[in-house]
The first five atom37 places (N, CA, C, CB, O) and aatype in JSON, in Angstrom:
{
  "aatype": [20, 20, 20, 20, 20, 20, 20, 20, 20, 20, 20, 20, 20, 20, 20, 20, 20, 20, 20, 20, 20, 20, 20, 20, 20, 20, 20, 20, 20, 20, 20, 20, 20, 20, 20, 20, 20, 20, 20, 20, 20, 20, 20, 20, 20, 20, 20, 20, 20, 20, 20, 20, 20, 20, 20, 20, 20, 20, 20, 20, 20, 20, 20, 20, 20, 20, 20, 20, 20, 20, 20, 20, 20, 20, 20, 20, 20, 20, 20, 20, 20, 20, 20, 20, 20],
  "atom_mask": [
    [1, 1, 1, 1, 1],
    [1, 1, 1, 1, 1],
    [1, 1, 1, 1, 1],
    [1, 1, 1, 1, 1],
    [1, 1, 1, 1, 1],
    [1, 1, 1, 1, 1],
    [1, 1, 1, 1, 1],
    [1, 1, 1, 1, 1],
    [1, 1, 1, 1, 1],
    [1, 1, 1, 1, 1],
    [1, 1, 1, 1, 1],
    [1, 1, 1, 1, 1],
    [1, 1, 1, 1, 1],
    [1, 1, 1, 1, 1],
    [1, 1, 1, 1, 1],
    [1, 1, 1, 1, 1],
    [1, 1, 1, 1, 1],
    [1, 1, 1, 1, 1],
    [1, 1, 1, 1, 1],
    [1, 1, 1, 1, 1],
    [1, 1, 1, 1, 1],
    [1, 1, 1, 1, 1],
    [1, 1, 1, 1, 1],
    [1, 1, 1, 1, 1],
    [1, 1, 1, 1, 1],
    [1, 1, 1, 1, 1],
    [1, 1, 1, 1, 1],
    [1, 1, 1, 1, 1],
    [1, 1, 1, 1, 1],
    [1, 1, 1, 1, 1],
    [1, 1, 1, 1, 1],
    [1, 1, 1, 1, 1],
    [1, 1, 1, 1, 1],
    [1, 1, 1, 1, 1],
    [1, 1, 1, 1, 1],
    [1, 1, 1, 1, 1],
    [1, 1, 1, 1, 1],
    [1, 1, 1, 1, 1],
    [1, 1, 1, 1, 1],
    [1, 1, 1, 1, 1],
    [1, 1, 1, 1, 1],
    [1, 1, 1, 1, 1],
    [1, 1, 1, 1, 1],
    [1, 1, 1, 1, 1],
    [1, 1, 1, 1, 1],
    [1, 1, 1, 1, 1],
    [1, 1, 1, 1, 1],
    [1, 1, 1, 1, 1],
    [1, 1, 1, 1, 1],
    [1, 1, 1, 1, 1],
    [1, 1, 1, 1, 1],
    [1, 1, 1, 1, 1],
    [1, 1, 1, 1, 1],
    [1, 1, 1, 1, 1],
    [1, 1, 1, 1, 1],
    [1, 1, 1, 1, 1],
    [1, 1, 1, 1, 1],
    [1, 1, 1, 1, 1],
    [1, 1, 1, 1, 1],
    [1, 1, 1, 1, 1],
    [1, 1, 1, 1, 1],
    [1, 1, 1, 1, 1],
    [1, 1, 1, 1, 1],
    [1, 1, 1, 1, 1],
    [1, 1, 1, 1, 1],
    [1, 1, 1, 1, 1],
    [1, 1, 1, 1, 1],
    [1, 1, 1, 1, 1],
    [1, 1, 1, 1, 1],
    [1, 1, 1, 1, 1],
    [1, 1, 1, 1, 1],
    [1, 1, 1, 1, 1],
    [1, 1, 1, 1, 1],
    [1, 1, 1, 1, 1],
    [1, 1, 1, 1, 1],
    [1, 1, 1, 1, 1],
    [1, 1, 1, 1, 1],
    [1, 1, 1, 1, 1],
    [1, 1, 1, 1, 1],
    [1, 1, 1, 1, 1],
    [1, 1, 1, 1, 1],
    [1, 1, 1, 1, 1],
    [1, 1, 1, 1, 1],
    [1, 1, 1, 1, 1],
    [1, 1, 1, 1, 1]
  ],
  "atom_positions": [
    [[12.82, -24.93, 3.69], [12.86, -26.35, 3.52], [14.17, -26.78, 2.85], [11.66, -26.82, 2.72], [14.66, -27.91, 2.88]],
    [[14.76, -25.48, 2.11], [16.01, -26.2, 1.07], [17.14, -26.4, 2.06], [16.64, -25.09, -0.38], [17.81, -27.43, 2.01]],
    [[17.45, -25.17, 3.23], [18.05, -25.45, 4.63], [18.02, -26.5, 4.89], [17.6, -24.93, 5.67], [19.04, -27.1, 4.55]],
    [[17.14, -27.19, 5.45], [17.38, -28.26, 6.05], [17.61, -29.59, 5.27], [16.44, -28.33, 6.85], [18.2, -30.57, 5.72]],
    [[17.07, -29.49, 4.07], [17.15, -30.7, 3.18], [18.88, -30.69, 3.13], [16.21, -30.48, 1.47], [19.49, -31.76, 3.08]],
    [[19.55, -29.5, 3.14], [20.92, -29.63, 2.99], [21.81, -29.81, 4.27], [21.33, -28.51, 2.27], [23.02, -29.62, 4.39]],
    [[20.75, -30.28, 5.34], [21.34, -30.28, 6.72], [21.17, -29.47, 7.92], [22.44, -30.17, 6.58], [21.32, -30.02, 9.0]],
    [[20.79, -27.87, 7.86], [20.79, -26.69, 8.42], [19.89, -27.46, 9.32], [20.41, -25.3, 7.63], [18.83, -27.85, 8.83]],
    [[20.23, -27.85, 11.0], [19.04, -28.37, 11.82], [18.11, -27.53, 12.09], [19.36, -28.87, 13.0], [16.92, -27.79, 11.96]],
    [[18.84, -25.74, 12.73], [17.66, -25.13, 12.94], [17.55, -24.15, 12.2], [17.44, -24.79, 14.08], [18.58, -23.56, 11.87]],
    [[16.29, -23.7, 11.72], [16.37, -22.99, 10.23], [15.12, -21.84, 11.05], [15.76, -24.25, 8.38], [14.32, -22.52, 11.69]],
    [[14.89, -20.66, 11.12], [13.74, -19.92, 11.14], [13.36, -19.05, 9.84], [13.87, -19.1, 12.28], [14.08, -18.07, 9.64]],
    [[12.47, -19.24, 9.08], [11.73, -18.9, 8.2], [10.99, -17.56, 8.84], [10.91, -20.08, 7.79], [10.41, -17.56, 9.93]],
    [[11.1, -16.38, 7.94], [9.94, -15.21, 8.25], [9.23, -14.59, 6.84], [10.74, -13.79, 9.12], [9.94, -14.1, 5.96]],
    [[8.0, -14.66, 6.75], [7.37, -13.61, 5.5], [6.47, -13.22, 6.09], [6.85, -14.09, 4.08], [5.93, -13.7, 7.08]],
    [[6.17, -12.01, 5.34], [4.86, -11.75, 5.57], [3.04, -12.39, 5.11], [5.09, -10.66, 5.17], [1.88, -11.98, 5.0]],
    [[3.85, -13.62, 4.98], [2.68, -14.5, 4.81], [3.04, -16.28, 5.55], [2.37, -14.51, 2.91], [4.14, -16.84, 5.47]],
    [[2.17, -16.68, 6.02], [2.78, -17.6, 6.97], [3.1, -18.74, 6.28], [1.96, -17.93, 8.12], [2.35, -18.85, 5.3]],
    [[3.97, -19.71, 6.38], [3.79, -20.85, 5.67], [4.61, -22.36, 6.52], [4.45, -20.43, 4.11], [5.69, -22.92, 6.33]],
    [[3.52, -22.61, 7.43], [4.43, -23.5, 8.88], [4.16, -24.72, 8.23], [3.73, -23.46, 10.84], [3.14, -25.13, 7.67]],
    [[5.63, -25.39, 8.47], [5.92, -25.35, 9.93], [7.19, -24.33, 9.63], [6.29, -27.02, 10.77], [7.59, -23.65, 10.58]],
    [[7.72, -24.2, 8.54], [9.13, -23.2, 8.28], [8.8, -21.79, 8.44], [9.8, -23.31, 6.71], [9.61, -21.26, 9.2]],
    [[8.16, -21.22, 8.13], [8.11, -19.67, 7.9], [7.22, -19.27, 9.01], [7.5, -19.16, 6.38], [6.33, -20.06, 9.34]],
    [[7.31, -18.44, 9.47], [6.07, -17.78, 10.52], [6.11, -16.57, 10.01], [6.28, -17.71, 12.26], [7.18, -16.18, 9.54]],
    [[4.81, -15.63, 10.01], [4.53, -14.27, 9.91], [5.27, -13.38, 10.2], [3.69, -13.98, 10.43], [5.81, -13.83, 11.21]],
    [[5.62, -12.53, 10.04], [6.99, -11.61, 10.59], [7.35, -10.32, 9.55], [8.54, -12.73, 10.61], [8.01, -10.49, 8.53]],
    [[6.92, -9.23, 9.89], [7.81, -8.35, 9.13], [9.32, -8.13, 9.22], [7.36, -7.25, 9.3], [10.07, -7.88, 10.16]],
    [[9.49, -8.31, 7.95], [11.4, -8.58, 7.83], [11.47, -6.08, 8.17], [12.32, -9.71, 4.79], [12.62, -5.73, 8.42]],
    [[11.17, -5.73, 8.16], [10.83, -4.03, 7.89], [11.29, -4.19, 10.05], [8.28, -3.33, 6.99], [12.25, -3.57, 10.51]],
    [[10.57, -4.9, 10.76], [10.97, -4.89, 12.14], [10.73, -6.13, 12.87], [10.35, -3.86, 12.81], [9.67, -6.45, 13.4]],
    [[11.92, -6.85, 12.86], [11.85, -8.62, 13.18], [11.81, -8.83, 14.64], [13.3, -9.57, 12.6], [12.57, -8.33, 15.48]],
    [[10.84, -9.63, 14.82], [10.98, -9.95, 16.51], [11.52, -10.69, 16.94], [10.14, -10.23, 17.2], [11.14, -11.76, 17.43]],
    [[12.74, -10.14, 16.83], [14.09, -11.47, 17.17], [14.75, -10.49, 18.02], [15.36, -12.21, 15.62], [14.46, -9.29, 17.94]],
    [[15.64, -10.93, 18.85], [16.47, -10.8, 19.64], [18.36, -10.17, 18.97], [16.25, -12.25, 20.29], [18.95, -11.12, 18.44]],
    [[18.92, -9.3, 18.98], [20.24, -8.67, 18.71], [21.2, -9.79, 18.41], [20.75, -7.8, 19.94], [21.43, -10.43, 19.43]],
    [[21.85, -10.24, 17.35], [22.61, -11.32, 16.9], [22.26, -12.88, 17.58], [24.08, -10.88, 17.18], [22.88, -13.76, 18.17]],
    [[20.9, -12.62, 17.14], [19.95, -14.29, 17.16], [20.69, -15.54, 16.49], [18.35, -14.2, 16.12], [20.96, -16.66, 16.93]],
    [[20.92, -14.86, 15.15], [21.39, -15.96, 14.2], [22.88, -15.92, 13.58], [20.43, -15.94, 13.02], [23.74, -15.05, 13.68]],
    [[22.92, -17.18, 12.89], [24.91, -17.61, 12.7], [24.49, -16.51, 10.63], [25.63, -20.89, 12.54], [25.39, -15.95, 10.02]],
    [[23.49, -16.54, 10.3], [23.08, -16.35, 8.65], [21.58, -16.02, 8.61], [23.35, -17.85, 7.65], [20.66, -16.69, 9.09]],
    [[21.51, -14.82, 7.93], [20.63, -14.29, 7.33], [20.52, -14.41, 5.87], [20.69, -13.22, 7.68], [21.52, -14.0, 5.29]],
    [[19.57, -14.86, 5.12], [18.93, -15.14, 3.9], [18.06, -14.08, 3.25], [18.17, -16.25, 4.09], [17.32, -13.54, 4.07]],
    [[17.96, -13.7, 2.21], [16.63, -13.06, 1.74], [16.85, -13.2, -0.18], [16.52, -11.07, 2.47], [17.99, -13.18, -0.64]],
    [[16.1, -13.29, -0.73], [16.09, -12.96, -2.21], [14.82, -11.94, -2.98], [16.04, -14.41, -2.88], [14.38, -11.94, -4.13]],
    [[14.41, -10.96, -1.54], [13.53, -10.33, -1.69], [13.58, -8.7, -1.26], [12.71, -11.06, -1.15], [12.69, -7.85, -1.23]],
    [[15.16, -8.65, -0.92], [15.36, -7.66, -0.51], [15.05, -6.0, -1.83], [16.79, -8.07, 0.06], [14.82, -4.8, -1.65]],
    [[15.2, -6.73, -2.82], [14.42, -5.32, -3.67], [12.83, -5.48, -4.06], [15.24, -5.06, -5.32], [12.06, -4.77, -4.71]],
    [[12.71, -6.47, -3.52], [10.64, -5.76, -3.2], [10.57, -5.36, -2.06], [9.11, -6.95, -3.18], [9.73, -4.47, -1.97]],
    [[11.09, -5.6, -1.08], [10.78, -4.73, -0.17], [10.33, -3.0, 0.23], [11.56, -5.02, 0.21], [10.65, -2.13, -0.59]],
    [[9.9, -2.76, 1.0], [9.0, -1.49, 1.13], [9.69, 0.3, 1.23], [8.19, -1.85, 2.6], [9.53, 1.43, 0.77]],
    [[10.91, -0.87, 2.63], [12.1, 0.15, 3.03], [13.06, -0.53, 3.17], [12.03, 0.96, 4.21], [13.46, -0.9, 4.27]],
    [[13.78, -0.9, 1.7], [15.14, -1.99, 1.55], [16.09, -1.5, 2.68], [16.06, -1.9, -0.14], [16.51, -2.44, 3.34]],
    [[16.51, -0.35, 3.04], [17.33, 0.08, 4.29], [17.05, -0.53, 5.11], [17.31, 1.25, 4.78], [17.71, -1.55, 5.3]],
    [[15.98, -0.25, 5.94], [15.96, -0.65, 7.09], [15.26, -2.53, 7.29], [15.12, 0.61, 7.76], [14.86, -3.08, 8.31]],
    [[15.35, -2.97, 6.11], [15.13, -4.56, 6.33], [16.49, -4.83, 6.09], [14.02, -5.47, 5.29], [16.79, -5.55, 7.04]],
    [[17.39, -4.7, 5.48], [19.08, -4.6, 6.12], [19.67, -4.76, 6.7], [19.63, -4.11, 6.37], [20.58, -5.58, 6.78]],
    [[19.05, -3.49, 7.71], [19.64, -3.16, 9.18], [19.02, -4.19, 9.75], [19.32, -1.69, 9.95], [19.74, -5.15, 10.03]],
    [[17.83, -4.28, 10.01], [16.99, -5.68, 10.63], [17.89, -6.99, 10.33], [15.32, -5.93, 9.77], [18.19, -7.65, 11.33]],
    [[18.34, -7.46, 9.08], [19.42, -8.1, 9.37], [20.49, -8.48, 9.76], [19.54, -8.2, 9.17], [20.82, -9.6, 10.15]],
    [[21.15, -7.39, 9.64], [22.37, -7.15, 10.22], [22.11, -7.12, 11.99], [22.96, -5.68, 9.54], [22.85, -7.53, 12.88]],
    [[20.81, -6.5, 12.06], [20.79, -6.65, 13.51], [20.48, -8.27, 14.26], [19.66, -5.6, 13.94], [20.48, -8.34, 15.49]],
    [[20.25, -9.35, 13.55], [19.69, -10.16, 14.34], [21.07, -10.91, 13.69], [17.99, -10.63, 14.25], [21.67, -10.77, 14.76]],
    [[21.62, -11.28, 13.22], [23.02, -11.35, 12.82], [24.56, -11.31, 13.81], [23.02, -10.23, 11.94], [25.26, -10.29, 13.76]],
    [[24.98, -12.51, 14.71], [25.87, -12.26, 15.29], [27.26, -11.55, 14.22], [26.01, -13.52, 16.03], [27.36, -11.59, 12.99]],
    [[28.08, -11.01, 15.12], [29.46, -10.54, 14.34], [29.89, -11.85, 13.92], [30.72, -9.7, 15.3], [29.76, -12.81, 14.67]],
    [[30.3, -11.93, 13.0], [31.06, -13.02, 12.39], [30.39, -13.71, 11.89], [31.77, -13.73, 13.04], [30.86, -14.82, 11.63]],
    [[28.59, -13.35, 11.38], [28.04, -14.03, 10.8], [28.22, -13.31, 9.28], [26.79, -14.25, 11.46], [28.93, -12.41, 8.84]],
    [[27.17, -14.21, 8.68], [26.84, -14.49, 7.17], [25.6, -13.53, 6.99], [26.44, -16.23, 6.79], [24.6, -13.93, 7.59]],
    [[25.48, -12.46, 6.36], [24.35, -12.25, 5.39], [24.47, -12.08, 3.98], [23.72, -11.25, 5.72], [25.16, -11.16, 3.54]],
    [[23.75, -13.03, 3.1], [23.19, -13.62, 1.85], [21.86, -12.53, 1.25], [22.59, -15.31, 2.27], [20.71, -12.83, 1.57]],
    [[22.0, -11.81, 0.75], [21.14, -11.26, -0.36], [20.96, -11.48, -1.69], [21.3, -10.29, -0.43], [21.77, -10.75, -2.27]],
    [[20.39, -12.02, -2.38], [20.24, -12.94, -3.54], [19.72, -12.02, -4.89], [19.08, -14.19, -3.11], [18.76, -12.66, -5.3]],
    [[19.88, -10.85, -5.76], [19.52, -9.43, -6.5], [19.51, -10.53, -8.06], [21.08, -7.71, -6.31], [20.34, -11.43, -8.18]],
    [[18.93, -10.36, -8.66], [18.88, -10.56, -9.9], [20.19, -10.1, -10.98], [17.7, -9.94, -10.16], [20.73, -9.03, -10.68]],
    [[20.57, -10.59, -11.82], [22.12, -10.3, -12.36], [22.44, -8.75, -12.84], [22.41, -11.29, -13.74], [21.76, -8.25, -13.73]],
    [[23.05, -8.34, -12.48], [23.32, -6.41, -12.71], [24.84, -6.66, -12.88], [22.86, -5.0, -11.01], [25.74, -7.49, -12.72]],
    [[24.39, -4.82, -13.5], [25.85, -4.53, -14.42], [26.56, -4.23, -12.77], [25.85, -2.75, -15.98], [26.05, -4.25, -11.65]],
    [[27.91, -3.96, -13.25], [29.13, -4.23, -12.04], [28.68, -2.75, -11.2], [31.23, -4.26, -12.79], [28.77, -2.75, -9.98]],
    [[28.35, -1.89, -11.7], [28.07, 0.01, -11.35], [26.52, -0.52, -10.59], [27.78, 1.56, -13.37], [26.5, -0.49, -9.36]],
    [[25.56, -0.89, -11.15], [24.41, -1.55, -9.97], [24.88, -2.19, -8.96], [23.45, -2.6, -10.46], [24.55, -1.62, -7.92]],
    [[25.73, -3.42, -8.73], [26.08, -4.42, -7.84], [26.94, -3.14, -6.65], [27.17, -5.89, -8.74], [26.75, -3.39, -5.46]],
    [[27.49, -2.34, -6.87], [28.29, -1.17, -6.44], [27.06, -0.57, -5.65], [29.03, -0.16, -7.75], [26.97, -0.82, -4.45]],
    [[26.08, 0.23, -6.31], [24.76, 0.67, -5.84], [24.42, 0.38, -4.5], [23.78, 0.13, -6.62], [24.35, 1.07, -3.48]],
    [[24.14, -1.35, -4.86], [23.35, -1.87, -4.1], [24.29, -2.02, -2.57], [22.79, -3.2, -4.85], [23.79, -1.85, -1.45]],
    [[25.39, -2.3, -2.78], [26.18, -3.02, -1.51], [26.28, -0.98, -0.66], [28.42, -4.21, -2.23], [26.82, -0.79, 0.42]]
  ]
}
């Protein structure tokens, strides 16, 4: 909803819990999207996740080249932020 309030016309929402009209059901672990679907990928949930790798790759895969992916981690020392990327 914050997407579009800031303009984003088409926005697709996925959790594993539904919440429409924005979000539909969807494991982010194997997304049923199509190979560089989108211009930006979002998440701020990528360290609860189950198998942080491969919800990643799931991004990166629905992710055209020259897009944007946004992972949102809670504040870490500079040697974590290193870790994680």
């Amino acid at each position: 909803m914050a997407l579009t309030k800031l303009g984003v016309e088409d926005v697709t929402g996925v959790e594993l819990i539904e919440s429409l009209p924005f979000v539909s059901r969807a494991d982010p672990h194997n997304l049923p999207f199509f190979d560089e679907a989108f211009d930006v990928a979002f998440t701020a949930h990528l360290e609860d996740a189950l198998y942080p790798l491969q919800y990643a790759r799931e991004m990166e895969r629905t992710v055209r080249k020259g897009g944007v992916l946004v992972v949102v981690v809670e504040e870490r020392s500079e040697e974590e932020v290193k870790e994680i990327v």
